[in-house]
N, C-alpha and C positions, 0 to 999 in steps of 0.2 A: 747458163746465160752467157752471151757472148761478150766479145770486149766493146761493140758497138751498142751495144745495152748499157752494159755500166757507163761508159763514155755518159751517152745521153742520162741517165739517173743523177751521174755526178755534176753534171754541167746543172742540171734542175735542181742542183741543194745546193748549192753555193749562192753564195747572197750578194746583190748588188753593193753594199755598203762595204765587203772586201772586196771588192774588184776596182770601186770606182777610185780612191785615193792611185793606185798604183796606172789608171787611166790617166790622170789629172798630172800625175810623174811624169807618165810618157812626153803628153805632149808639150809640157812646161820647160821639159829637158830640152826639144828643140824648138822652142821661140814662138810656140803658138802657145793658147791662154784659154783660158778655164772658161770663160765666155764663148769661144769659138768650141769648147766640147760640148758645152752645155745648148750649143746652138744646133751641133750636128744629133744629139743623143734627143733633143726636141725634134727634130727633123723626124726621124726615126721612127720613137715613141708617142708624140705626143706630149711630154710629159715637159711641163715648165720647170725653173728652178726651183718654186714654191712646193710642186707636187715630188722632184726629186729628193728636195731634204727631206719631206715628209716618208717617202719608201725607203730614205738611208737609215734616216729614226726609228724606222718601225721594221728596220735589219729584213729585209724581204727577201724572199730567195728570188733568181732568173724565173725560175716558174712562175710564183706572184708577178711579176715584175711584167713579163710580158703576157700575162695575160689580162692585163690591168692598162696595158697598152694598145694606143689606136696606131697599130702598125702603118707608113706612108704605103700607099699603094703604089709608090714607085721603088720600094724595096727590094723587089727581084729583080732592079737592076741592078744590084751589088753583086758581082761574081769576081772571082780569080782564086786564089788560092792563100788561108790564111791558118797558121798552128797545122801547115801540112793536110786539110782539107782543101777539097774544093768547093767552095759553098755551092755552089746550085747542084751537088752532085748529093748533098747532107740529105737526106730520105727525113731522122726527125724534124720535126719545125722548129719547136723549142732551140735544139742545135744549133740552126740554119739561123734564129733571130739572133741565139748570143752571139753568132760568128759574123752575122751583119753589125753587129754593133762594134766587134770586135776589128775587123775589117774598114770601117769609118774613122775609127781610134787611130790606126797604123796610118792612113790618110790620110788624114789631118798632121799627123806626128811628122810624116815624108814630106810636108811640104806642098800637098797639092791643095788647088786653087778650090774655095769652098765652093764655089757655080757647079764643081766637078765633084766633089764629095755627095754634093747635095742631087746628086743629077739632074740637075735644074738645066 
């Protein structure tokens, strides 16, 4: 098995309910707010505040997680480079979602204008 297998195996067993506190850090740390993550991660997903406590509670992996989600159809306009990929170059999907979400997070966290996060 290569390292691009495990990559993608291990990105699909980790659970949103450890990722998301160290999300909420990020962007807290520089002057944006838990509502604007929960705004852009709605963007994204789908998923309101209501349905996101429920998937932190019930400890979901990424794999649950997005597949339980109504992906935006303007999601594959998330591209550049983020944890040293390039998202639109990530071949799994699974991958290519957490790194979209992961990619919004940093985003959000830099400062830029949600109209722009949102590709609205």
């Amino acid at each position: 098995m290569n390292n691009a297998n495990n990559h993608d195996e291990r990105m699909a067993k980790i659970t949103f309910a450890a990722v998301y506190p160290h999300y909420i850090t990020k962007v807290e740390k520089k002057g944006r707010t838990k509502e604007e993550l929960h705004q852009v991660i709605e963007w994204l997903t789908g998923f309101d505040e209501t349905e996101l406590q429920k998937l932190i509670a019930e400890n979901v992996t990424f794999e649950k997680f997005f597949q339980n989600a109504k992906m935006n159809p303007n999601a594959n306009l998330i591209t550049g480079v983020i944890c040293g990929y390039r998202i639109e170059e990530i071949e799994n999907p699974l991958t290519r979602q957490v790194r979209y979400l992961d990619k919004l997070v940093d985003e959000l966290a830099k400062g830029r204008k949600m109209e722009k996060i949102l590709r609205s």
